[in-house]
C-alpha positions as CSV (number, residue, x, y, z in Angstrom):
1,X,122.7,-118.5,84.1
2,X,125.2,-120.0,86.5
3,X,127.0,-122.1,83.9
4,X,127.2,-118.8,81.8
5,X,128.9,-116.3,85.2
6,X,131.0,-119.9,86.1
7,X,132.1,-120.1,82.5
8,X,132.7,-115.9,82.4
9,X,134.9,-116.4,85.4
10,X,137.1,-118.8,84.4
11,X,137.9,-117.2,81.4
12,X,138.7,-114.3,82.7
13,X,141.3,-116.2,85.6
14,X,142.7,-118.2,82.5
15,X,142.9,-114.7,80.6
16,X,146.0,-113.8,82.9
17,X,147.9,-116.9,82.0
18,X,148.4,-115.4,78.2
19,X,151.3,-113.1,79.0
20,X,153.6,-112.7,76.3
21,X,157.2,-113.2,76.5
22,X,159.2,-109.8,77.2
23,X,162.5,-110.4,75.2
24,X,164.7,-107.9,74.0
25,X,164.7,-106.5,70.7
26,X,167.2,-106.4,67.9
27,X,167.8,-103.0,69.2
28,X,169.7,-103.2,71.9
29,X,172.0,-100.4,73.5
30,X,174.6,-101.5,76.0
31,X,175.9,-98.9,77.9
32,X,180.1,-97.7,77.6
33,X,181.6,-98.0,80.4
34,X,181.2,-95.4,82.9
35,X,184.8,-93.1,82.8
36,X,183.6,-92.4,79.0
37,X,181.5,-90.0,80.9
38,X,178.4,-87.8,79.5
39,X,178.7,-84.4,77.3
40,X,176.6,-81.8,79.0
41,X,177.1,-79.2,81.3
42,X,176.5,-81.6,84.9
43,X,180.1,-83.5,84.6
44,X,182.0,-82.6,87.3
45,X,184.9,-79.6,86.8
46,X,188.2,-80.5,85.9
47,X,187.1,-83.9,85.3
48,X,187.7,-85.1,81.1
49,X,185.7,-87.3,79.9
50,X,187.3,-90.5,78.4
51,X,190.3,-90.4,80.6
52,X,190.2,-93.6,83.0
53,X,192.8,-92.4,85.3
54,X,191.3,-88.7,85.6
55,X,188.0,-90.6,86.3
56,X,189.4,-92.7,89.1
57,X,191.5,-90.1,90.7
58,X,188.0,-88.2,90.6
59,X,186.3,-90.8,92.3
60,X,189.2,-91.3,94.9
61,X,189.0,-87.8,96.1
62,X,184.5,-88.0,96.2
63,X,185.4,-90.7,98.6
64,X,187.8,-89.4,101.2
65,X,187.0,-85.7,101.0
66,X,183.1,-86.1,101.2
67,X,181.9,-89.4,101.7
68,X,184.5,-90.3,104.7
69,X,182.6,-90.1,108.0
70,X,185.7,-90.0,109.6
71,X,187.1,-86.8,107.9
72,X,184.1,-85.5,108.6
73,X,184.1,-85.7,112.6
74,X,187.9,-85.5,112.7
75,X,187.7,-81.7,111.3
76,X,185.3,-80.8,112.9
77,X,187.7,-81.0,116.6
């Protein structure tokens, strides 16, 4: 009875040992890079999707008009 719970345990610690490989498949998307934008209503306005430069000059103004801390609490003076 031993032999048989000793033997029970050790193949079920070897069990975990059998993981198959993850690799990806044939299928693979890559993702476009990130000015080519999305086409659905939550792009932001007067942004065009596709256009680098509008893209940049988009993220340019994010930066300094509401991610600048010190915009922020020079305003508010």
């Amino acid at each position: 009875m031993m032999r048989l719970l000793a033997l029970t345990i050790a193949v079920a610690g070897l069990s975990a040992c059998g993981d198959k490989p993850q690799t990806l498949g044939s299928g693979v998307k890559t993702d476009g890079a990130a000015y080519q934008g999305v086409q659905n209503q939550f792009a932001a306005p007067g942004w065009k999707a596709g256009d680098k430069t509008s893209w940049e000059q988009s993220l340019k103004a994010r930066a300094q008009n509401s991610q600048n801390e010190y915009n922020k609490i020079g305003s508010s003076k």
